[in-house]
N, C-alpha and C positions, 0 to 999 in steps of 0.2 A: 199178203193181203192184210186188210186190216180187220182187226178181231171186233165184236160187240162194243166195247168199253170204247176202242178207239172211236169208232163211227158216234156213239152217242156223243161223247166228248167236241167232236167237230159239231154233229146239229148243235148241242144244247150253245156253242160258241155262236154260232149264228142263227139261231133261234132261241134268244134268251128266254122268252115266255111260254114255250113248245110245255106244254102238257104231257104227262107221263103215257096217254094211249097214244098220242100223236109220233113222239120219240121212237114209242114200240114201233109204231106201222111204219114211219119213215127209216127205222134199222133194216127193220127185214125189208121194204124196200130196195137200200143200199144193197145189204146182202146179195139178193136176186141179181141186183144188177154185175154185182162184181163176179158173181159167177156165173153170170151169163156172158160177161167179157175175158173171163179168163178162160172157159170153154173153147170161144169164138179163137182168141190168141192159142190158145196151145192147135189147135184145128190146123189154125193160119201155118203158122210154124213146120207141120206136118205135111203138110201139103205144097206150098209155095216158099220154104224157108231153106237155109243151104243146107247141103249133103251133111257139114260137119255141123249145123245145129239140130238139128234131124238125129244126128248120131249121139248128142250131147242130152238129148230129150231119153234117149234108151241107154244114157251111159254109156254108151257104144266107140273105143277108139276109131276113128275114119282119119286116112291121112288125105291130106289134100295139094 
């Protein structure tokens, strides 16, 4: 994932004039969202993903 610095770095590239409360909100914006997608994916994974990534998730060797 990408850390604070990365995400500001990307807005402030395409939002050159982006104000420093704006940056803030639109980070932890980003944030939210990346960890509301990385939730959703490990979830996915878990659930509908193969036996041996399933098993790669818990470290787990599974032969297949």
């Amino acid at each position: 994932m990408l850390d604070q610095a990365e995400i500001q770095k990307i807005i402030r590239e395409n939002l050159p004039d982006a104000d420093n409360d704006l940056l803030c909100r639109l980070t932890e914006e980003v944030e939210k969202e990346m960890e509301s997608h990385a939730q959703l994916f490990i979830r996915n994974l878990l659930t509908q993903g193969s036996a041996k990534t399933r098993g790669a998730l818990f470290n787990v060797d599974i032969k297949i």
